[in-house]
C-alpha positions in Angstrom: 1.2 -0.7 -6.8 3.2 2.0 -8.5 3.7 1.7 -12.4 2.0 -2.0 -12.3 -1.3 -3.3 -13.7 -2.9 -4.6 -10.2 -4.1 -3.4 -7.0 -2.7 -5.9 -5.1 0.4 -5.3 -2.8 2.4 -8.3 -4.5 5.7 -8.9 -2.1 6.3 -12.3 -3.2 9.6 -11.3 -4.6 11.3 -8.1 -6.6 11.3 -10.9 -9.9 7.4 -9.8 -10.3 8.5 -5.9 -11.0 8.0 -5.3 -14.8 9.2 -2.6 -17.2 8.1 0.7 -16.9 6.4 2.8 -19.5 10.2 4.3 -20.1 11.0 1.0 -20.2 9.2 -0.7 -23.2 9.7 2.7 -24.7 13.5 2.6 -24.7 13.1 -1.1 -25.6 11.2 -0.4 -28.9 14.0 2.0 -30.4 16.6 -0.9 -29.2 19.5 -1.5 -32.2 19.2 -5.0 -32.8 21.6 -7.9 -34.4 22.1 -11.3 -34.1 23.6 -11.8 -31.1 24.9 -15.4 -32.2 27.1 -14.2 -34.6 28.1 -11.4 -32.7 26.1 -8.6 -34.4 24.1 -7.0 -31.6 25.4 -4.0 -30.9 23.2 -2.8 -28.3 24.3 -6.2 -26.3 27.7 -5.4 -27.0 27.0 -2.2 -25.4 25.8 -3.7 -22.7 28.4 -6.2 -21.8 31.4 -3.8 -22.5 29.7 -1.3 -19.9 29.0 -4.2 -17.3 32.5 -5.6 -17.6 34.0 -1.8 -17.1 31.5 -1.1 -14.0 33.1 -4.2 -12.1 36.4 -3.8 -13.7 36.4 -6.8 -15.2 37.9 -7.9 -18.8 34.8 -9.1 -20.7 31.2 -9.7 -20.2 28.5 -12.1 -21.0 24.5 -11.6 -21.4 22.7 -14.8 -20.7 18.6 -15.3 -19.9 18.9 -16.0 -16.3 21.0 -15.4 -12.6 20.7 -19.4 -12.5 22.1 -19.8 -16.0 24.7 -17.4 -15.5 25.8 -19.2 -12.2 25.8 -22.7 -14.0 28.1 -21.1 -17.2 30.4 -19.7 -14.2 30.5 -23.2 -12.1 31.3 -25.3 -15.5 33.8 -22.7 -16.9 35.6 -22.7 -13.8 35.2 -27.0 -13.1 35.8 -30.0 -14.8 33.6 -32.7 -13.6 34.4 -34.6 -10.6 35.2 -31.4 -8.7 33.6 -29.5 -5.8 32.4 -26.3 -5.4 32.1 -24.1 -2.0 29.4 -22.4 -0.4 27.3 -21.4 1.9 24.4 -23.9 3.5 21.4 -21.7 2.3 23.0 -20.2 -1.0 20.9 -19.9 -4.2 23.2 -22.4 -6.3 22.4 -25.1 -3.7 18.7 -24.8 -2.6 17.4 -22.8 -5.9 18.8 -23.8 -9.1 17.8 -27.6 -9.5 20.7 -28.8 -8.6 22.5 -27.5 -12.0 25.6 -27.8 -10.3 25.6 -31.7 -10.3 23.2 -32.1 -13.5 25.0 -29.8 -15.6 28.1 -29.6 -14.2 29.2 -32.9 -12.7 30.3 -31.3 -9.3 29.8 -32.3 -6.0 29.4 -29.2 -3.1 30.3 -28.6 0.3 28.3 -26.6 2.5 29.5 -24.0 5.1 27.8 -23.2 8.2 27.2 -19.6 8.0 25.9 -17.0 9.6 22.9 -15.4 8.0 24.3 -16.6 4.7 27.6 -14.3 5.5 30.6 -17.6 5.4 33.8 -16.6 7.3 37.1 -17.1 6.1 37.7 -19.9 8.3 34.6 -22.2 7.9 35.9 -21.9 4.0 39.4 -23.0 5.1 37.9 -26.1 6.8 35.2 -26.6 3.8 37.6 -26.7 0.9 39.1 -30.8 0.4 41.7 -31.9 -1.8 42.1 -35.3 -3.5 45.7 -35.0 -3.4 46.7 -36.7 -0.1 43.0 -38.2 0.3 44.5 -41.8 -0.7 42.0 -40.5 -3.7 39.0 -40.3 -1.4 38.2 -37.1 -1.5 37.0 -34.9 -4.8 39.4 -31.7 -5.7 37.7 -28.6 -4.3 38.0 -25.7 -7.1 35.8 -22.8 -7.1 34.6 -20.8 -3.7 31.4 -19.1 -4.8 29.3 -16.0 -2.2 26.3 -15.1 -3.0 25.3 -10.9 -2.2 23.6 -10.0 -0.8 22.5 -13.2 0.5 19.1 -13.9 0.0 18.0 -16.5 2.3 20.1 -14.5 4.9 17.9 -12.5 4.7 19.0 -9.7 2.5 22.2 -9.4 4.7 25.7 -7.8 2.8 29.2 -9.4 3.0 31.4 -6.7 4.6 34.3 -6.1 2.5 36.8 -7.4 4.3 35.3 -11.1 4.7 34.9 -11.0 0.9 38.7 -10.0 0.8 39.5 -12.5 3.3 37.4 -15.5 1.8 39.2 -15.1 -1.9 42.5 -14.8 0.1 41.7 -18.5 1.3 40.7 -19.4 -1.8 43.6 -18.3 -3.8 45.8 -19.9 -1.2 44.4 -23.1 -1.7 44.2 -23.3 -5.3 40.4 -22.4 -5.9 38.6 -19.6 -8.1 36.3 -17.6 -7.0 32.7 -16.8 -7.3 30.3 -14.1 -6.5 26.1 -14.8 -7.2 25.3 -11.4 -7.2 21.7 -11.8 -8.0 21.3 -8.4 -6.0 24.8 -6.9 -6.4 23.7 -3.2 -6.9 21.6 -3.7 -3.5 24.8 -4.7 -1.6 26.8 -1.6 -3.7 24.1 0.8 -2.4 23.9 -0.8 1.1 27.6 -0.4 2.1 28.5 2.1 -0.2 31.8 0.0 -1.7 32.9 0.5 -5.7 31.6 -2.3 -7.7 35.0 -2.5 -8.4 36.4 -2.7 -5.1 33.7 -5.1 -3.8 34.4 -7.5 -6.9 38.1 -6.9 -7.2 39.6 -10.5 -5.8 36.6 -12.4 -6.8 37.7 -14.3 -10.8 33.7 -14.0 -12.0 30.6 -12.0 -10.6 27.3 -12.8 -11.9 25.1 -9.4 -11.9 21.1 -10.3 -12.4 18.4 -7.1 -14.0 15.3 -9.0 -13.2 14.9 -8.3 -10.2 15.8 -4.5 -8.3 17.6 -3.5 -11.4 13.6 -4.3 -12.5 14.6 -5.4 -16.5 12.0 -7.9 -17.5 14.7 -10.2 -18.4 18.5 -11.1 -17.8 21.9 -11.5 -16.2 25.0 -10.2 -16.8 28.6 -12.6 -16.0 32.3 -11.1 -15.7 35.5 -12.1 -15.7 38.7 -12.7 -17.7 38.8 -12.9 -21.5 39.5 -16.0 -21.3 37.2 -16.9 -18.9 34.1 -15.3 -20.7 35.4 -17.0 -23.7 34.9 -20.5 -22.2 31.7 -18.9 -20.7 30.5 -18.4 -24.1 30.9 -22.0 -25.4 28.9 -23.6 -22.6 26.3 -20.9 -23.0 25.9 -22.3 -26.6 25.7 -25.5 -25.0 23.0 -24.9 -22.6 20.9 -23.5 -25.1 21.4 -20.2 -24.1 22.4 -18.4 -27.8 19.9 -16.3 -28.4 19.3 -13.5 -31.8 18.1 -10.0 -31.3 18.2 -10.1 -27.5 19.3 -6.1 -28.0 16.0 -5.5 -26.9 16.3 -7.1 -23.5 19.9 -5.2 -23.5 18.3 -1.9 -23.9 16.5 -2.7 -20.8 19.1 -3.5 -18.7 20.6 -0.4 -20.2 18.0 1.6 -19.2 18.0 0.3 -15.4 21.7 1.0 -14.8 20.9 4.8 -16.0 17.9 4.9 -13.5 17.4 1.9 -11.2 20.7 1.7 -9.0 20.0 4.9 -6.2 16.5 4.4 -6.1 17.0 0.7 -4.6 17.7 2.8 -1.1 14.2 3.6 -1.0 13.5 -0.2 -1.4 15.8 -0.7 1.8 14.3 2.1 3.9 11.0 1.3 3.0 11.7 -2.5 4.0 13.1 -0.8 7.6 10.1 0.9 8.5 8.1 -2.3 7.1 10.1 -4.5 9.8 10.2 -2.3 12.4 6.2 -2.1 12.4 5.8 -5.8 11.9 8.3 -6.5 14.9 6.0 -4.2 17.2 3.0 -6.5 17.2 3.4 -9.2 19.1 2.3 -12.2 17.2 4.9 -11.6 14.8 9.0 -11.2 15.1 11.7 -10.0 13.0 15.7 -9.8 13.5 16.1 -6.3 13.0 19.7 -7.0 12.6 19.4 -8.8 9.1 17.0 -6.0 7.5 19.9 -4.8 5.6 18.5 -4.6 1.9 15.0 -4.7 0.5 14.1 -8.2 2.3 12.0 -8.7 5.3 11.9 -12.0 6.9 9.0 -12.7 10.0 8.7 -15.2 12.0 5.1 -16.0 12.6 3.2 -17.3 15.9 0.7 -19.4 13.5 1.9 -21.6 10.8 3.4 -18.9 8.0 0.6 -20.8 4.8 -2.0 -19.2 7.4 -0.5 -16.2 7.0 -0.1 -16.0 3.6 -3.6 -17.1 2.9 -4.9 -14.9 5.4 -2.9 -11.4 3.5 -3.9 -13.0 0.8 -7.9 -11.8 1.6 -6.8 -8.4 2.5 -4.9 -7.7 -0.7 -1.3 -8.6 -0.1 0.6 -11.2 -2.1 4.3 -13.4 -0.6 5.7 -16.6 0.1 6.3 -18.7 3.1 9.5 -20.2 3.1 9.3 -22.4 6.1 6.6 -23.5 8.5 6.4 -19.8 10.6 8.2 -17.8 8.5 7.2 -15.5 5.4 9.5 -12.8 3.3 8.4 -9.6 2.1 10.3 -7.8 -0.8 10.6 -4.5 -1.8 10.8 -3.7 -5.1 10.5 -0.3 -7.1 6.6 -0.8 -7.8 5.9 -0.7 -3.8 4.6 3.0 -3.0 4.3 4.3 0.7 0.7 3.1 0.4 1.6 -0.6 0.1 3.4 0.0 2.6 0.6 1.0 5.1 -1.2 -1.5 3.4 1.1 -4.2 4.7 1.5 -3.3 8.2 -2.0 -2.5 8.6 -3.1 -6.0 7.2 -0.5 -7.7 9.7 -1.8 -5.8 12.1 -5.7 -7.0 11.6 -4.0 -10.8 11.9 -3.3 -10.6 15.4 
């Protein structure tokens, strides 16, 4: 792979890419403080450019996308409430179940399709205690995840996000966007961060994985809001000293790792186009939208993946006859051939 220390095809996820010799470089000359006591000027940088990109007031840096989506669900909750979202969303099947452990709420799941909600299924999802003879908990806080990731790498379009916060706002609820892979969705449709983002009350924006920063998110929102933010960071364990180094990565990925992600999505195209030709293996073409590629295998998918594994080619199966491939910035047009041709030889 491209700028990575293996000759393996790894497609397991775009979590494994790793900083680039320009990269570490830029991260050695990092300005560093404590970022504790607010002395870290290089995460200050950071934050303040985040929060202007999405046109929010204020910004927080935090270690994770999951950490970062449990600050956002306890600064927006008091226990006892519930939270909204879709059936296959990160915060449900990914995180541990943070939302209950660390945040005391309960969730209800919406039936969407390919991990894109509609307004109306949130309408239906969202319960009130008030009226409920007290049976019901107080839904509070609507939260989307894009692009989705077990939908496949599939993008909201602008006017169900729109539409969704609408309902939200109606019905007395904040809203949420898990944007894990927010700059793949901006580059996918083409939409402002700004506009994309504008109706939703936090965004959570992860560099780990396209962005490919070795480390960190990136949440948004009000003043006020970051400010609680803050506190239950500290209370997670989350305060951290000279993270100015990790900053200066994520710096360095805005600068040169946001228009290069439409590579990832072409390249994952041509990837699932191929793999949909041969006739042991499927794909729905229609969900291709980003840098995922989710098959649906003839043979149980752990026979697959072991079988790639012999010819080079590293992912995940994520149910019994489906595997994902992801593209990330380290994948070259010969990992690409590499794949089809090795899905090719399983036939």
């Amino acid at each position: 792979m491209r700028d990575h220390p293996s000759d393996r095809v790894d497609v397991r996820s775009d979590t494994v890419t790793q900083p680039t010799a320009q990269m570490r470089a830029i991260m050695e000359s990092a300005s560093v403080g404590d970022d504790v006591l607010g002395d870290d000027l290089t995460v200050i940088e950071l934050q303040n450019r985040v929060a202007k990109i999405f046109g929010k007031e204020a910004a927080l840096f935090v270690a994770s996308g999951t950490m970062s989506n449990a600050i956002a669900i306890r600064a927006h909750t008091v226990p006892g409430d519930e939270i909204i979202c879709d059936k296959s969303a990160h915060i449900y099947k990914y995180e541990g179940g943070g939302y209950a452990a660390l945040c005391g709420v309960s969730i209800a799941l919406v039936d969407g399709i390919n991990g894109i909600m509609s307004p109306d299924n949130v309408t239906l999802a969202i319960r009130k205690a008030e009226g409920s003879q007290g049976h019901y908990p107080n839904g509070t806080l609507v939260c989307v995840e894009n692009t989705s990731n077990l939908g496949g790498g599939t993008c909201y379009p602008q006017q169900t996000l729109d539409d969704i916060a609408a309902v939200a706002n109606k019905n007395g609820c904040k809203t949420h966007i898990d944007g894990a892979r927010i700059f793949n969705a901006i580059i996918k449709t083409g939409i402002d961060a700004k506009r994309m983002t504008r109706d939703y009350d936090s965004v959570s924006i992860c560099f780990s994985k396209g962005m490919g920063a070795p480390v960190g998110s990136v949440l948004v929102g009000s003043t006020e809001f970051i400010a609680r933010a803050h506190r239950w960071r500290k209370m997670f364990g989350g305060g951290w000293r000279q993270a100015g180094i990790l900053a200066q990565a994520c710096l360095f990925a805005l600068d040169n790792n946001i228009q290069r992600m439409e590579q990832d999505h072409q390249r994952a195209k041509r990837i699932a186009v191929a793999i949909n030709s041969i006739d042991t293996f499927s794909v729905d073409l229609e969900t291709v939208q980003t840098n995922m590629v989710y098959v649906t295998c003839d043979k149980p998918a752990s026979k697959v993946v072991e079988e790639l594994q012999g010819h080079g080619i590293d992912l995940f199966d994520l149910g019994p006859n489906s595997v994902r491939i992801v593209c990330h910035l380290h994948i070259d047009d010969e990992d690409e051939q590499r794949i089809i041709k090795a899905f090719s030889q399983l036939i």
